[in-house]
MOPAC internal coordinates of N, CA, C and O (Angstrom, degrees):
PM7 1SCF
backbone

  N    0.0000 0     0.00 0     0.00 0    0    0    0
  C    1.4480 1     0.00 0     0.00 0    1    0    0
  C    1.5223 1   109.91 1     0.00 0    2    1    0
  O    1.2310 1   129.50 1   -12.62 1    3    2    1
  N    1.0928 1    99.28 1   167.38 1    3    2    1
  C    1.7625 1   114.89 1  -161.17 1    5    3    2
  C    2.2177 1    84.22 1  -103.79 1    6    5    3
  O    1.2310 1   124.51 1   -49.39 1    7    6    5
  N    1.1812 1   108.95 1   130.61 1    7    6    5
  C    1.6238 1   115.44 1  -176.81 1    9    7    6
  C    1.7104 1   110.40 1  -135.26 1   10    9    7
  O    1.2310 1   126.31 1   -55.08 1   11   10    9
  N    1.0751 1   105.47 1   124.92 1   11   10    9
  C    1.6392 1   104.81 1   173.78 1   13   11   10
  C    1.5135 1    97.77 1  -110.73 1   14   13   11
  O    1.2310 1   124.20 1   -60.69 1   15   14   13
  N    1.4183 1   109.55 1   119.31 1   15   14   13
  C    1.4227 1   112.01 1   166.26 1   17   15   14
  C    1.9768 1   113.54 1   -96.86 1   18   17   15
  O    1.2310 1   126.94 1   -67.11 1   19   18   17
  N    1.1983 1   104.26 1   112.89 1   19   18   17
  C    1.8418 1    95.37 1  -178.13 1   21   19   18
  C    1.8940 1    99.40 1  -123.87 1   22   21   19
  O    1.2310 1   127.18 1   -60.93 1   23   22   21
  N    1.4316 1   103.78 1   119.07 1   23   22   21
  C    1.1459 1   108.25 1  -179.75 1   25   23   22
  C    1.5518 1    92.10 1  -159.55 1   26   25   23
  O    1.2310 1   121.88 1   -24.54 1   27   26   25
  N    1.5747 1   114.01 1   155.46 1   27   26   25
  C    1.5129 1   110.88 1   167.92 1   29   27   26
  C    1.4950 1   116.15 1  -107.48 1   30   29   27
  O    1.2310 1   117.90 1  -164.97 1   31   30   29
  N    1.2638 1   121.61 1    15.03 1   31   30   29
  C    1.2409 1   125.65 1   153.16 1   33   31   30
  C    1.4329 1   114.91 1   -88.58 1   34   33   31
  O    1.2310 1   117.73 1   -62.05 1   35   34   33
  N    1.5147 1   121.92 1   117.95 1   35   34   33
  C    1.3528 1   145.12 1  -165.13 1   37   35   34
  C    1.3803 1   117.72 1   -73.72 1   38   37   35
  O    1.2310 1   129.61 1   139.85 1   39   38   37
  N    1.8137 1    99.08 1   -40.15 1   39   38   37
  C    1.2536 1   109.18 1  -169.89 1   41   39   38
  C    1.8580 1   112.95 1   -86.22 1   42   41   39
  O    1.2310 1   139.39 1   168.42 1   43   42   41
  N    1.2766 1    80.01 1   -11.58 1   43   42   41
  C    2.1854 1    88.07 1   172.91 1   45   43   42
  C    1.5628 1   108.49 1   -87.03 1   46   45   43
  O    1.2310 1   129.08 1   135.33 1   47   46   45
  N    1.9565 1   100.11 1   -44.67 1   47   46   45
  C    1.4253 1    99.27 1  -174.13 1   49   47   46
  C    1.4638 1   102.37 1   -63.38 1   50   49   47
  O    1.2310 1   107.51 1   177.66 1   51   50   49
  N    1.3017 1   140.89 1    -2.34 1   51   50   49
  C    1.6831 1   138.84 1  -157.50 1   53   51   50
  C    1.7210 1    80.92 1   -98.56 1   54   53   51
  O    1.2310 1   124.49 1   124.51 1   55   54   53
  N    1.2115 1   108.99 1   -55.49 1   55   54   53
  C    1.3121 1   121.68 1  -162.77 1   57   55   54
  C    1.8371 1   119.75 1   -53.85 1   58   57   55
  O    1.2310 1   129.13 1   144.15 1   59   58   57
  N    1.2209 1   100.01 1   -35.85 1   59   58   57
  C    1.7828 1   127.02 1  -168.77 1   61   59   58
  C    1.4998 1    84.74 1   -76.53 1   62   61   59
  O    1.2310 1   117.44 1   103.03 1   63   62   61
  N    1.5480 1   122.48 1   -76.97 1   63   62   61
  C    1.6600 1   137.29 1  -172.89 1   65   63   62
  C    1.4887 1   100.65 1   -30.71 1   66   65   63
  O    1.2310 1   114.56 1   117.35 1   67   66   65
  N    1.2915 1   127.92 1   -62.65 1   67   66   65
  C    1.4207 1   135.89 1  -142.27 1   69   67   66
  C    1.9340 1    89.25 1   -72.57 1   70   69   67
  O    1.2310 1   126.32 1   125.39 1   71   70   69
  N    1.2519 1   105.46 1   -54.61 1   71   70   69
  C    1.5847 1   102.75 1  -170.58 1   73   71   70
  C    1.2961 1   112.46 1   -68.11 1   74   73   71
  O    1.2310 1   120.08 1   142.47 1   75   74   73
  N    1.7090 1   117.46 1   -37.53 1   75   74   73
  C    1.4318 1   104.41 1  -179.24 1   77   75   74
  C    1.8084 1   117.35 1   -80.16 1   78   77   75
  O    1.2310 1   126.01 1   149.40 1   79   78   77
  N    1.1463 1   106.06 1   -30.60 1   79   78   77
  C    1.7607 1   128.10 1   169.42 1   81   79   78
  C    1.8866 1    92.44 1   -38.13 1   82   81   79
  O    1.2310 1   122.34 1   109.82 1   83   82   81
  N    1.4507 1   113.12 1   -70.18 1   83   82   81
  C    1.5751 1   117.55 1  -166.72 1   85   83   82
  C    1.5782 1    94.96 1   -74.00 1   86   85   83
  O    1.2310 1   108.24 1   166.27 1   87   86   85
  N    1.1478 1   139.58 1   -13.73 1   87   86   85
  C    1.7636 1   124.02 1   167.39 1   89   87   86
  C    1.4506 1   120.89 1   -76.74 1   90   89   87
  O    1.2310 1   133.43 1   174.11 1   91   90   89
  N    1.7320 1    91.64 1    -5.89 1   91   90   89
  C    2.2417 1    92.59 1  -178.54 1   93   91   90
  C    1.1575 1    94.60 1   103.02 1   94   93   91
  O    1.2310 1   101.78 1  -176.93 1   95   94   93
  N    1.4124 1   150.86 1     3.07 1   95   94   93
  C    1.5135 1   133.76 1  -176.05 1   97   95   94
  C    1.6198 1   101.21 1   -94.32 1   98   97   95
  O    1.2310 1   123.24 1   -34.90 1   99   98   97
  N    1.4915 1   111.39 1   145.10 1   99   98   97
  C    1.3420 1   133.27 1   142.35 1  101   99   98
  C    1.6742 1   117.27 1   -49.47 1  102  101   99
  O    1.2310 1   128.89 1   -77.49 1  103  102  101
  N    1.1884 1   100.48 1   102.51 1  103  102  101
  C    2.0012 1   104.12 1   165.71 1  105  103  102
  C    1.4895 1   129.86 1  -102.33 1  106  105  103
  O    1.2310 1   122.44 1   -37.54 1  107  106  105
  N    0.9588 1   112.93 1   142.46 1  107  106  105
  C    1.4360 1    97.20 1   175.84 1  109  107  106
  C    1.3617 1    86.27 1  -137.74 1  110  109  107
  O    1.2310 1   113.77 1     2.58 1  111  110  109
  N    1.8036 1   129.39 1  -177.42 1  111  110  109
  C    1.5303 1   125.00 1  -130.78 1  113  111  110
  C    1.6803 1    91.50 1  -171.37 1  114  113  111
  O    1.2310 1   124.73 1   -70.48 1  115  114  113
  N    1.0969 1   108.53 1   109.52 1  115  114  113
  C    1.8781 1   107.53 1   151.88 1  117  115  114
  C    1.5424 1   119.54 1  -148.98 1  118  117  115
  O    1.2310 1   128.19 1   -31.50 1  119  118  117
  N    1.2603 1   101.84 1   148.50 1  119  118  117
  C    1.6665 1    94.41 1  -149.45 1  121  119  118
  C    2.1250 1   100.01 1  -117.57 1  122  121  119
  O    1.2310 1   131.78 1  -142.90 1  123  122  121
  N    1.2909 1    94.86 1    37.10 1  123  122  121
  C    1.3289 1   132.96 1   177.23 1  125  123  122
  C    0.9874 1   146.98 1  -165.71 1  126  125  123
  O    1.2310 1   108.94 1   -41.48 1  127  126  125
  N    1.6296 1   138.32 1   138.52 1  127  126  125
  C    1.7327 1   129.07 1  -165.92 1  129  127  126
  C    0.9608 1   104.06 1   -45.11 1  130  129  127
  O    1.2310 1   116.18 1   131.15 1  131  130  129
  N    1.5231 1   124.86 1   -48.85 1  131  130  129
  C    1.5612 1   120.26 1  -156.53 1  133  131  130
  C    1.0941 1   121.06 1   -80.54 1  134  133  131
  O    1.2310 1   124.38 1   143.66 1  135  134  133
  N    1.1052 1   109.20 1   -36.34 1  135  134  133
  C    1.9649 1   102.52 1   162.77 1  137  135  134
  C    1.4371 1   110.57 1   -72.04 1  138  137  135
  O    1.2310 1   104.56 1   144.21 1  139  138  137
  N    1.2682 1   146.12 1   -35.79 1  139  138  137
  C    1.4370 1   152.70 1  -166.00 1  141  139  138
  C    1.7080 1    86.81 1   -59.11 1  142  141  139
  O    1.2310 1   118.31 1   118.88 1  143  142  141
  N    1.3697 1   120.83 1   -61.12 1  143  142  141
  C    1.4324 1   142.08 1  -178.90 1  145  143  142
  C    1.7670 1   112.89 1   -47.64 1  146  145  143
  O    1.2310 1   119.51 1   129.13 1  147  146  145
  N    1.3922 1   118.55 1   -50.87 1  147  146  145
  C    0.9981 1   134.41 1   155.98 1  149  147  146
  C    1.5025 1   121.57 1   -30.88 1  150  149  147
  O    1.2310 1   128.37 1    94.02 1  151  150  149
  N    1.5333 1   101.49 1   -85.98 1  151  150  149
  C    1.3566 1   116.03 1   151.82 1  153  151  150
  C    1.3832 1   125.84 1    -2.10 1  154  153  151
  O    1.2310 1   135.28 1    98.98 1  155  154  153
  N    1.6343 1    88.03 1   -81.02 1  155  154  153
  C    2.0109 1    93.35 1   179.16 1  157  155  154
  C    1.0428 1   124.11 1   -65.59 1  158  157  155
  O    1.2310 1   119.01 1   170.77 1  159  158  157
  N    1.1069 1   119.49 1    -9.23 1  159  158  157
  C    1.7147 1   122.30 1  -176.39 1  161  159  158
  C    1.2638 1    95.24 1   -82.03 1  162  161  159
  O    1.2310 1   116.70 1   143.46 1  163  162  161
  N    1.4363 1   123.88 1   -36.54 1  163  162  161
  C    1.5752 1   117.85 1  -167.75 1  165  163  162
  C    1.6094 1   101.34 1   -95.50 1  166  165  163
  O    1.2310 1   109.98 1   150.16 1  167  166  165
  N    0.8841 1   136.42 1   -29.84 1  167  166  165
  C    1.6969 1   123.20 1  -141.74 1  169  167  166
  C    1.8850 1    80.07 1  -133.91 1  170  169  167
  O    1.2310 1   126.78 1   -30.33 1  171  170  169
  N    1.8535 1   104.56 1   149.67 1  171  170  169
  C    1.6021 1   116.50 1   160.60 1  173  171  170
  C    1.8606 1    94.50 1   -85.83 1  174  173  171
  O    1.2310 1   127.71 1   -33.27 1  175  174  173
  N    1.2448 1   102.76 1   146.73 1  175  174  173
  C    1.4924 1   135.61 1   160.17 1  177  175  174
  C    1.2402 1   124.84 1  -114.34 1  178  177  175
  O    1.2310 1   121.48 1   -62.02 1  179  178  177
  N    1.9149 1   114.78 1   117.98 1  179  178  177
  C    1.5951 1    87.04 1   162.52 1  181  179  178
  C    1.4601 1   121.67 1   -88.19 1  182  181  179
  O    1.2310 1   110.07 1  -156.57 1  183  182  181
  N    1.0841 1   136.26 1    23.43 1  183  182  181
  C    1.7792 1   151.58 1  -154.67 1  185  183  182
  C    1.0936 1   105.76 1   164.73 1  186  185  183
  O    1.2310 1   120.41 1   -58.65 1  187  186  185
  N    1.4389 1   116.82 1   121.35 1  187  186  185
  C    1.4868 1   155.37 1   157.01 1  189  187  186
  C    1.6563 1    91.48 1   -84.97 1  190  189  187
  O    1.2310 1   122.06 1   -36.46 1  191  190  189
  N    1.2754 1   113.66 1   143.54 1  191  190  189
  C    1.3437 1   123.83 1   161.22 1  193  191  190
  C    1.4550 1   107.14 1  -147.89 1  194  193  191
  O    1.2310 1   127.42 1   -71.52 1  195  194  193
  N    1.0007 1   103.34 1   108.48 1  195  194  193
  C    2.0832 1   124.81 1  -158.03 1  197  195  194
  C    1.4149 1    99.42 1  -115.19 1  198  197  195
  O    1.2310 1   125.62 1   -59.00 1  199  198  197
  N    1.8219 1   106.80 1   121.00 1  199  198  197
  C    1.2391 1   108.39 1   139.50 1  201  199  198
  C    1.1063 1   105.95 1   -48.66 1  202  201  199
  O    1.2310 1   128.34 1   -27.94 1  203  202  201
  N    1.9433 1   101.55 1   152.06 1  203  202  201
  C    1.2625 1   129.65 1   136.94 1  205  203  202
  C    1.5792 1   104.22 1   -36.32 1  206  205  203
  O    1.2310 1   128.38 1    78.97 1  207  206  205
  N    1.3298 1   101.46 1  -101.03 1  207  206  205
  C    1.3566 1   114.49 1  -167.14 1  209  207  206
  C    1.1364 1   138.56 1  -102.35 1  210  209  207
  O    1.2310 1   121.08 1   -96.72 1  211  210  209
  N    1.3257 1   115.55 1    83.28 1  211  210  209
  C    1.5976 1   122.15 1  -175.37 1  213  211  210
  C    1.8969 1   110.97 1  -110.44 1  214  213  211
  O    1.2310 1   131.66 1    -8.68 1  215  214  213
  N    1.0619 1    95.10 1   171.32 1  215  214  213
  C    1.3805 1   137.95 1   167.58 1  217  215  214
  C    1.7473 1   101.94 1   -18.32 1  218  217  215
  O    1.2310 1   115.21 1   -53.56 1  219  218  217
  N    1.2207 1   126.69 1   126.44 1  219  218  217
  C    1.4513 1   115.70 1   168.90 1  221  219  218
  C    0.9790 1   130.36 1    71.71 1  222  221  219
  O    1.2310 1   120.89 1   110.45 1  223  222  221
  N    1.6233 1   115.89 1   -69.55 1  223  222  221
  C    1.5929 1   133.34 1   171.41 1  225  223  222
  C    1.3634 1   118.30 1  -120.06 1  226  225  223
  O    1.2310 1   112.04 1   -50.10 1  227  226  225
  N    1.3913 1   132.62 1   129.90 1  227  226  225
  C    1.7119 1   119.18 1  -150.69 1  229  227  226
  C    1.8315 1    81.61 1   -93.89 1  230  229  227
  O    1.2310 1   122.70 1    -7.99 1  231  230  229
  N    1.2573 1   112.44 1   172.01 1  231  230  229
  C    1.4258 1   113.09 1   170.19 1  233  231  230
  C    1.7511 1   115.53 1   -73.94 1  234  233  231
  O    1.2310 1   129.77 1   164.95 1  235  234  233
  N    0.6009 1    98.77 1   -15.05 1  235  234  233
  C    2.3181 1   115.32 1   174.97 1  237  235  234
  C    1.5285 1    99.89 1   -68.06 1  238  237  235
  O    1.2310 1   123.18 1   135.82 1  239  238  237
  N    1.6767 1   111.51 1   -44.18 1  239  238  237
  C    1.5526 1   121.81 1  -162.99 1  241  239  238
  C    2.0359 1    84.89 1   -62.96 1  242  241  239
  O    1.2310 1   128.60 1   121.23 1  243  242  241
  N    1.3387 1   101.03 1   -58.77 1  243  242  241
  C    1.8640 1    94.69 1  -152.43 1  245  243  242
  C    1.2495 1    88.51 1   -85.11 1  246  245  243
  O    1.2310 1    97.93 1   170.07 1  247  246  245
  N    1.7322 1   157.01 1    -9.93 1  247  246  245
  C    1.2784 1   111.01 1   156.55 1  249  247  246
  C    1.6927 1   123.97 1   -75.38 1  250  249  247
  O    1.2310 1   125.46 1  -171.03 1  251  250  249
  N    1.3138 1   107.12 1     8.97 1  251  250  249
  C    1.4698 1   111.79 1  -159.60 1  253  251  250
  C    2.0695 1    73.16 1   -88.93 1  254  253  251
  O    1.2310 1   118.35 1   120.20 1  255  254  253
  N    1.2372 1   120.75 1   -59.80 1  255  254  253
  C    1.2213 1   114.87 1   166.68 1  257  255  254
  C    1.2799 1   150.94 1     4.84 1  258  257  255
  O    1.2310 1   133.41 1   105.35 1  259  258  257
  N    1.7870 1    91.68 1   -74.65 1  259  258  257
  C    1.6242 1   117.34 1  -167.77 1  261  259  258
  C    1.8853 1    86.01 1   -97.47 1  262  261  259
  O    1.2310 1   105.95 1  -162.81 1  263  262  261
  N    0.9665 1   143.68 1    17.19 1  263  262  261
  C    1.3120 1   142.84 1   161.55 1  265  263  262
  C    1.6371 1   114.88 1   -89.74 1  266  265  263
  O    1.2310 1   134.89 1   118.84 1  267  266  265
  N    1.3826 1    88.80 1   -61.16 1  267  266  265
  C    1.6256 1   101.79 1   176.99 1  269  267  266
  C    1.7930 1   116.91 1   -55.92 1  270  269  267
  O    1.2310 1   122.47 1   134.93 1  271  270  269
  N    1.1314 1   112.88 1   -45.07 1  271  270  269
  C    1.3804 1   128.87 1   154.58 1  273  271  270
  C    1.3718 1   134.21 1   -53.75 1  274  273  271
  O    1.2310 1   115.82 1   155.66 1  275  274  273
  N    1.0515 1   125.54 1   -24.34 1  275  274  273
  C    1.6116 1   149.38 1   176.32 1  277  275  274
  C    0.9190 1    95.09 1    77.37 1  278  277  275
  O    1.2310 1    93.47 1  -165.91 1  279  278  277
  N    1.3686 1   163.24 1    14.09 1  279  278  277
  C    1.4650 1   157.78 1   133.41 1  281  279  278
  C    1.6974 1    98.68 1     6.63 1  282  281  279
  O    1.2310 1   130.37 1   -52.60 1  283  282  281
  N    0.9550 1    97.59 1   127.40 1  283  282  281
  C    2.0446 1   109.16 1   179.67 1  285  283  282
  C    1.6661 1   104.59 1   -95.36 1  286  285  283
  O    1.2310 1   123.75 1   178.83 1  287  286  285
  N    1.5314 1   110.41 1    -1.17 1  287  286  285
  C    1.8384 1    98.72 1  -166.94 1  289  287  286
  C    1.9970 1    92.18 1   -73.59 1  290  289  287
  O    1.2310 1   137.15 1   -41.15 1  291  290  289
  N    1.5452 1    84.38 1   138.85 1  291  290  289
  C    1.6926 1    92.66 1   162.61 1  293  291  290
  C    1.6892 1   111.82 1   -59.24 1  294  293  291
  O    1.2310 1   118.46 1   -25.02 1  295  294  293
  N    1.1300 1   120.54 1   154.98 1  295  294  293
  C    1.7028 1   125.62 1  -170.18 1  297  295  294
  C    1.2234 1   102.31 1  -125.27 1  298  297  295
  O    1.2310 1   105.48 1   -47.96 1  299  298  297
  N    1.0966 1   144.51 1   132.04 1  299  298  297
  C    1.8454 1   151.66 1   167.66 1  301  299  298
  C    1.3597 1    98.78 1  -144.88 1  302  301  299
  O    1.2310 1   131.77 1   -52.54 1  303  302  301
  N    1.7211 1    94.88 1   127.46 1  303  302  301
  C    1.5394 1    94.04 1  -164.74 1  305  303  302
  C    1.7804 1    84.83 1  -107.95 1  306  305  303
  O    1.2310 1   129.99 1   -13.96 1  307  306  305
  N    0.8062 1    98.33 1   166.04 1  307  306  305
  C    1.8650 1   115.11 1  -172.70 1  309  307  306
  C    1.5683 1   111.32 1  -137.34 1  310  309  307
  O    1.2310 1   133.42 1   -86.50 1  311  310  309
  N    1.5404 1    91.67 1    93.50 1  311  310  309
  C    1.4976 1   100.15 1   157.70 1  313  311  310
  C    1.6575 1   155.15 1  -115.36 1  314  313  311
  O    1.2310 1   114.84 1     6.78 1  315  314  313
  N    1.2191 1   127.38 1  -173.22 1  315  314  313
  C    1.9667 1   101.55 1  -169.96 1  317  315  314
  C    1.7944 1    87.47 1  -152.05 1  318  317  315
  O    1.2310 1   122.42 1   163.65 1  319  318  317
  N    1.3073 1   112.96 1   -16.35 1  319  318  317
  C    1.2116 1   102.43 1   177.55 1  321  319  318
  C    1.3518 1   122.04 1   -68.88 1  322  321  319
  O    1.2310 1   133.87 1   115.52 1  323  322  321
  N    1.3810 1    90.79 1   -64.48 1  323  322  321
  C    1.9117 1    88.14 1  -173.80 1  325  323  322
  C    1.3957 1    98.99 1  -140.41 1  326  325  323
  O    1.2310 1   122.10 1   -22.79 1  327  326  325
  N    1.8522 1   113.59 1   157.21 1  327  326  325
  C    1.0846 1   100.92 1  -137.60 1  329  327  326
  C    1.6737 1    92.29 1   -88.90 1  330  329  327
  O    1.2310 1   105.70 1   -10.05 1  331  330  329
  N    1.2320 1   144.12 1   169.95 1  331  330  329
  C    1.3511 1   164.24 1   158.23 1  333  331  330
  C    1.2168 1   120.21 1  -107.99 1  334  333  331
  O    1.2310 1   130.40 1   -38.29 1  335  334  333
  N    1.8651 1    97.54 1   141.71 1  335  334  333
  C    1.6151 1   118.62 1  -156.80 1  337  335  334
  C    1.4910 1    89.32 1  -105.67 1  338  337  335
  O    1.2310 1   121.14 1   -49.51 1  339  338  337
  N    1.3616 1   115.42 1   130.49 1  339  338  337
  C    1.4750 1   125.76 1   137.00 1  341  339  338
  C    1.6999 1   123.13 1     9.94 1  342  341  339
  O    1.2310 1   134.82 1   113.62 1  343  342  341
  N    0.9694 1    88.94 1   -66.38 1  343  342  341
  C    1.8703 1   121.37 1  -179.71 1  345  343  342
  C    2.0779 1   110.98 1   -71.50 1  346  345  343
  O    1.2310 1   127.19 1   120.16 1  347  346  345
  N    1.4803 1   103.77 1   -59.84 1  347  346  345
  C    1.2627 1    87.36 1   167.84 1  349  347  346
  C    1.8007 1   127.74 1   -72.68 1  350  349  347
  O    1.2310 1   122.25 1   161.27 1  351  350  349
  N    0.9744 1   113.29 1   -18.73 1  351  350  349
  C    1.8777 1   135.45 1   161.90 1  353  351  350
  C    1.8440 1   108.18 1   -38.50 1  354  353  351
  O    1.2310 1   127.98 1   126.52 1  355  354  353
  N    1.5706 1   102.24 1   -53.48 1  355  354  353
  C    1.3252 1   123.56 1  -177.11 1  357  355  354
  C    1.6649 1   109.03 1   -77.08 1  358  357  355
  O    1.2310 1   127.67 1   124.25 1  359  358  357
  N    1.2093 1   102.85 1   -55.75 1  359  358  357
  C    1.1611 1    99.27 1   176.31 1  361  359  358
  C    1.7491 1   128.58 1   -64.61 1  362  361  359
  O    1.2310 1   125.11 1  -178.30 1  363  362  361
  N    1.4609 1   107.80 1     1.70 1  363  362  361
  C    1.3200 1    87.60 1   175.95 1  365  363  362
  C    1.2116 1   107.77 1  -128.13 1  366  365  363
  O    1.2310 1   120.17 1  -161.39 1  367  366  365
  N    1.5311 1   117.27 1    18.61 1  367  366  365
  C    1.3995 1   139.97 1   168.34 1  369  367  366
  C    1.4971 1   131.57 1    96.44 1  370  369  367
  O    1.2310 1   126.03 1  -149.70 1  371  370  369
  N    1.4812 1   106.02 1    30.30 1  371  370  369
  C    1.4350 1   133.45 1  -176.47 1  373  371  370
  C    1.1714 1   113.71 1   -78.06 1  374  373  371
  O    1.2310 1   109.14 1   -29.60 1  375  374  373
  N    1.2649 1   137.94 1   150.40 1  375  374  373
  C    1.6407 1   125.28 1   167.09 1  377  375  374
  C    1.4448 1   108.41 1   -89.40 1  378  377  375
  O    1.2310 1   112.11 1   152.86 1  379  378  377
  N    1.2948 1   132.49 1   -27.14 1  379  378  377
  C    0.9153 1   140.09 1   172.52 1  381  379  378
  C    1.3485 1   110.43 1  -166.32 1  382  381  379
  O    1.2310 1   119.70 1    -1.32 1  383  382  381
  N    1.8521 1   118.18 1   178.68 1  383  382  381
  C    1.4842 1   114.72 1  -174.08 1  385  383  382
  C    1.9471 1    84.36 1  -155.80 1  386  385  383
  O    1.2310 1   137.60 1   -25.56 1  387  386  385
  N    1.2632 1    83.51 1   154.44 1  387  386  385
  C    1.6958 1   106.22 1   173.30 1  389  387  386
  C    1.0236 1   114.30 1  -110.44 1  390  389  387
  O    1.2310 1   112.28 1   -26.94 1  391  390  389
  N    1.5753 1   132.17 1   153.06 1  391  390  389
  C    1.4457 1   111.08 1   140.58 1  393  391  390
  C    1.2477 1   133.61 1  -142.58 1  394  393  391
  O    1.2310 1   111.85 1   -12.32 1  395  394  393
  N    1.3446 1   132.97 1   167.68 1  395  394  393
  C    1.8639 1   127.84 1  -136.71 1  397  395  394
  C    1.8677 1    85.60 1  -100.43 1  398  397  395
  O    1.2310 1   134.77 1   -30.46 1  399  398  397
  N    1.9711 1    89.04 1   149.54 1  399  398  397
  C    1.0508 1   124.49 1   -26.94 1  401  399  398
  C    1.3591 1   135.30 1   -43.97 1  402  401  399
  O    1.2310 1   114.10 1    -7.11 1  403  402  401
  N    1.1789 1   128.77 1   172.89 1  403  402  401
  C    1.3807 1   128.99 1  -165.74 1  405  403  402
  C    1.7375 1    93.50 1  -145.68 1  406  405  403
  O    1.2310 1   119.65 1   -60.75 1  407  406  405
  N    1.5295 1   118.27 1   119.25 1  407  406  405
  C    0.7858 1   132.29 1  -158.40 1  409  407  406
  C    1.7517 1   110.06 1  -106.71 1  410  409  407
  O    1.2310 1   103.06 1   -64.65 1  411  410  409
  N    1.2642 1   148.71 1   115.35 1  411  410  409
  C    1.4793 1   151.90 1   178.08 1  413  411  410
  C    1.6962 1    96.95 1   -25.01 1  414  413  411
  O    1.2310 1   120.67 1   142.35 1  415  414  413
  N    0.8820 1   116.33 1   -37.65 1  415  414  413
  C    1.7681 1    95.46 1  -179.39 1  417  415  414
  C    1.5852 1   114.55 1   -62.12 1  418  417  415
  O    1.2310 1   126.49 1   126.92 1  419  418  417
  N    1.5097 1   105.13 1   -53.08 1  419  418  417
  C    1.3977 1   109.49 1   167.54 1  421  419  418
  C    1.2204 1   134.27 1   -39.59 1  422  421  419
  O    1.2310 1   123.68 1   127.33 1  423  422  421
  N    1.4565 1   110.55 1   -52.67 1  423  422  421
  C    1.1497 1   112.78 1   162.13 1  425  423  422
  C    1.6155 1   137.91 1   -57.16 1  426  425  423
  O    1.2310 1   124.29 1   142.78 1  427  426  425
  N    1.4879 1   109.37 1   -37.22 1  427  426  425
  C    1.3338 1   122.05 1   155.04 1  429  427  426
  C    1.6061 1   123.46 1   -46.76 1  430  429  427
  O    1.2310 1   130.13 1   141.26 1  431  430  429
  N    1.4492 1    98.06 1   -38.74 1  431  430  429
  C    1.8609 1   103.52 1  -159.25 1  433  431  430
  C    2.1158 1    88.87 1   -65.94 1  434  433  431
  O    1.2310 1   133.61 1   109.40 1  435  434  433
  N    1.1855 1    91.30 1   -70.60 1  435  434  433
  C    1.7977 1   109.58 1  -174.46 1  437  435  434
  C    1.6144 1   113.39 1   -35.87 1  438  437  435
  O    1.2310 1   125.29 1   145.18 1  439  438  437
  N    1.4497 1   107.45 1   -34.82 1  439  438  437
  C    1.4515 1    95.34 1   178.50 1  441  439  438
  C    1.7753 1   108.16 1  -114.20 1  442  441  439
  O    1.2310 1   116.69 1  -166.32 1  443  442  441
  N    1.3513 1   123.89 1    13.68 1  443  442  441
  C    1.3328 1   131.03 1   138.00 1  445  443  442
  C    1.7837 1   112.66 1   -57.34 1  446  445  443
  O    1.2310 1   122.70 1   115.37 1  447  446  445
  N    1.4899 1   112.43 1   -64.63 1  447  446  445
  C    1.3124 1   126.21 1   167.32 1  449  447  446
  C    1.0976 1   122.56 1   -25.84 1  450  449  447
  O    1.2310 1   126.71 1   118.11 1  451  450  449
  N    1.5578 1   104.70 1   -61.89 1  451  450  449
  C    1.4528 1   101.91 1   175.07 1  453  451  450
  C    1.9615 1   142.46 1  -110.14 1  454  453  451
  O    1.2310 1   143.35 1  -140.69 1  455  454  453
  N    1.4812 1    72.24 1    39.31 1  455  454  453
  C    1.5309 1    92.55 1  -160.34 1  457  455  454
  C    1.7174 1    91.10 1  -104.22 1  458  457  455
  O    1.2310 1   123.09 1   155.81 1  459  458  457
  N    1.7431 1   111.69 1   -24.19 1  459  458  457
  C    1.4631 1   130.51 1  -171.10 1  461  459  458
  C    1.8539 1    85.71 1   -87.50 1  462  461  459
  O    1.2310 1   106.35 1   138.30 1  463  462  461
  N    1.4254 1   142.97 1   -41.70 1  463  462  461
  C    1.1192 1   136.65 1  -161.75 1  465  463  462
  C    1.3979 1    98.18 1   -85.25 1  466  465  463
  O    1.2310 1   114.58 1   152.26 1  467  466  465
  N    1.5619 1   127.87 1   -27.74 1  467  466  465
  C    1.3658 1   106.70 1  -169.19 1  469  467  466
  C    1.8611 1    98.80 1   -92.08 1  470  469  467
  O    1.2310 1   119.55 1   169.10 1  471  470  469
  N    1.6308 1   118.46 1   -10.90 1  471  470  469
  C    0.9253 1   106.09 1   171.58 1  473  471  470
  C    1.6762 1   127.74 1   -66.70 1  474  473  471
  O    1.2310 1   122.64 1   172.50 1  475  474  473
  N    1.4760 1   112.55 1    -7.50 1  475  474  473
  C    1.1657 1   149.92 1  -149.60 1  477  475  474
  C    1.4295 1    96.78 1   -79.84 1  478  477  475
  O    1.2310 1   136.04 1   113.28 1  479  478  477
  N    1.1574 1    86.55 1   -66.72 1  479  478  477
  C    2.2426 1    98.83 1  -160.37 1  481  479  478
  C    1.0397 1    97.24 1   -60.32 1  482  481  479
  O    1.2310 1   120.10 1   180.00 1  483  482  481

């Protein structure tokens, strides 16, 4: 799968790359809204994985985005600040959300999940 990791923590985005890099996925990397934003305008994704809250553009701003747009990339927003409900995730048009730490199972489960949905369509 095609993966955009956008977070401005380096040492998670190092962390996210290394596990999905050794599972066979395509990554690409911005450690700010505006390139994450950039990005999607240019390149298909099957998974966005969005800070909450970064730099420029919060991760809420570009799934509010790739919704309005019909963009098909799955959205998981990734947060460490405060914790997030199921329900607000949905409600603001996320497919799902994590939050830090973020542990290799997690990461496994979500892109098992949706690796079975894109086999789907």
């Amino acid at each position: 799968m095609k993966i955009l990791i956008a977070d401005d923590e380096k040492e998670f985005v190092g962390f996210l790359k290394d596990l999905m890099t050794e599972k066979g996925h395509k990554i690409d990397i911005a450690y700010d809204g505006a390139r994450a934003l950039e990005l999607i305008k240019k390149k298909k994704y099957d998974i966005l994985f969005l800070d909450q809250n970064m730099p420029e553009i919060t991760g809420l701003e570009i799934v509010e985005y790739v919704k309005q747009n019909n963009i098909k990339s799955k959205t998981v927003i990734v947060t460490g600040y405060e914790p997030m409900s199921e329900k607000f995730a949905k409600a603001v048009g996320a497919d799902d959300y994590i939050e830090k730490p973020v542990g290799m199972e997690q990461i496994e489960t979500i892109l098992k999940r949706f690796e079975v949905k894109k086999c789907q369509r």
